[in-house]
C-alpha positions in Angstrom: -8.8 3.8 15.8 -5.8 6.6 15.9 -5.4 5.9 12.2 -8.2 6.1 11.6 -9.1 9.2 13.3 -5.7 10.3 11.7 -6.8 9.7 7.8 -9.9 11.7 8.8 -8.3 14.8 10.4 -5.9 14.9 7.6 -8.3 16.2 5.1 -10.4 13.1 4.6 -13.5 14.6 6.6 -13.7 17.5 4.2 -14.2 15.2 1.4 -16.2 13.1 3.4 -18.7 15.7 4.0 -18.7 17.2 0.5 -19.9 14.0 -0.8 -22.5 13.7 1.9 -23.8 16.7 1.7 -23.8 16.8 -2.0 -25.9 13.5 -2.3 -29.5 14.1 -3.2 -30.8 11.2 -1.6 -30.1 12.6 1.4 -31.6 15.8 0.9 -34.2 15.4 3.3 -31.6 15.2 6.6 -29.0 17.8 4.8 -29.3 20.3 7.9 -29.2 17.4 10.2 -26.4 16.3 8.7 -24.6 19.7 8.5 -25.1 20.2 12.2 -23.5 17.0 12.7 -20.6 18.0 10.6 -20.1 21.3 12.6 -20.4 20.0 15.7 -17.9 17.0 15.4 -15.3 19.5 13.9 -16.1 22.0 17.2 -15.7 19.1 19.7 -19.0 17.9 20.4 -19.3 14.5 18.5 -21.5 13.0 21.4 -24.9 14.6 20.1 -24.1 13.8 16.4 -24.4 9.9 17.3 -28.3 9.6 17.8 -28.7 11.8 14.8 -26.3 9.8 12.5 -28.0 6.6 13.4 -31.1 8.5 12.3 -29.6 9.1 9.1 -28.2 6.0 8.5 -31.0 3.9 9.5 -33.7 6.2 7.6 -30.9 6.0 4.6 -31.8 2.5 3.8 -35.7 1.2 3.1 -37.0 1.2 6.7 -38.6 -2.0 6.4 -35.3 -3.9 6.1 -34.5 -2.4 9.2 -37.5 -3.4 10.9 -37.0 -6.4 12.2 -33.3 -8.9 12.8 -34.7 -11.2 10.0 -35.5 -8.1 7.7 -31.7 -6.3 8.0 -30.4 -10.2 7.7 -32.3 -10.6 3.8 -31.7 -7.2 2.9 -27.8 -7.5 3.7 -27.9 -11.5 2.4 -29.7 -10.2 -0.8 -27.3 -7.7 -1.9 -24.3 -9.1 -0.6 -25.2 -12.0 -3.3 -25.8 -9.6 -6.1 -22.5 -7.8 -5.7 -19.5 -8.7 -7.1 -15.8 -7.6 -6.5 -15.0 -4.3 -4.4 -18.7 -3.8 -3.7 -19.3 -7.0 -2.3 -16.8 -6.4 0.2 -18.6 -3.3 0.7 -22.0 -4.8 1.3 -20.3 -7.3 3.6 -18.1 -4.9 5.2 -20.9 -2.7 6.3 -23.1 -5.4 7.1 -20.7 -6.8 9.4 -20.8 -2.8 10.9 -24.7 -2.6 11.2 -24.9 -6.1 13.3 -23.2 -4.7 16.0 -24.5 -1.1 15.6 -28.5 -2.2 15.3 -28.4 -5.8 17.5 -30.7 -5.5 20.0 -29.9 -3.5 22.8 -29.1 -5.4 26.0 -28.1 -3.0 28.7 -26.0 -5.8 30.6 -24.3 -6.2 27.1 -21.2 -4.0 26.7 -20.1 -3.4 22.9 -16.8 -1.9 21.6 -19.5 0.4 19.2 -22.5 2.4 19.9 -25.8 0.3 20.1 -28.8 1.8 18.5 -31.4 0.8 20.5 -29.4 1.4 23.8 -29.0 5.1 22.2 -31.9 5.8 21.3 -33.7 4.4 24.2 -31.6 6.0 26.7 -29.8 2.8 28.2 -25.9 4.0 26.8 -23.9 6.9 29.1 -22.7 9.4 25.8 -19.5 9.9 28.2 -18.4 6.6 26.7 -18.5 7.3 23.5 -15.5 8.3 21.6 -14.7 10.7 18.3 -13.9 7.6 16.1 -17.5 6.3 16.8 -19.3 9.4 15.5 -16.6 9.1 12.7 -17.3 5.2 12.0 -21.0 6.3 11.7 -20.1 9.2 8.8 -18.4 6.3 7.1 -21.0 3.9 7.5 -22.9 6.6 5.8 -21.1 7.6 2.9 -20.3 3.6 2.2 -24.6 3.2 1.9 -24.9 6.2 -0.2 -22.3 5.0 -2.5 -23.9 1.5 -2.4 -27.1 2.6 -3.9 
């Protein structure tokens, strides 16, 4: 996590958030996503979480999101159609989106955020941490370039 962190407020997050902001597809949430940006370099990460989940769930075709079995084919079907440094991608950010979107069992404790805890008000935002908002940036820029 530190290194991470580290690589990230070494000059990684500007670029990080040039190419976000700069995508077109995600036009639509660019003040969203600029508030999120400001407010993670001014110390308040905690209320860019719900929003980045937002974003990164509204990112991808909504249906594939729908459902367990819908995010499974979506991930299955272009983890098979990718070769080389993107399939690690697909399967590197599928592996990221189990534990971020798995249904939300407030008795379950996870080393990430958990959408549906988040959004439905069952996580404590104390608890989460700068490298989470971060992870969810990244998580971001990796479906944007996956496209």
């Amino acid at each position: 996590d530190s290194f991470f962190e580290r690589y990230f407020e070494d000059g990684g997050l500007a670029t990080l958030r040039r190419d976000i902001l700069g995508d077109m597809n995600l036009l639509k949430w660019k003040l969203l996503l600029e508030q999120c940006f400001k407010n993670y370099e001014s110390g308040d990460f905690q209320i860019c979480i719900p929003s980045l989940i937002m974003v990164l769930e509204g990112s991808f075709n909504y249906t594939s999101f729908f459902s367990e079995g819908h995010r499974k084919k979506f991930f299955r079907q272009h983890v098979d159609e990718a070769v080389g440094f993107q399939k690690m991608m697909w399967v590197s950010l599928r592996a990221f989106c189990d534990v971020v979107f798995m249904p939300g069992d407030p008795r379950r404790s996870t080393d990430y955020p958990n959408r549906h805890k988040i959004m439905h008000g069952l996580e404590d935002p104390a608890k989460w941490k700068k490298v989470d908002c971060l992870r969810l940036f990244q998580a971001l820029d990796s479906t944007r370039r996956l496209k």
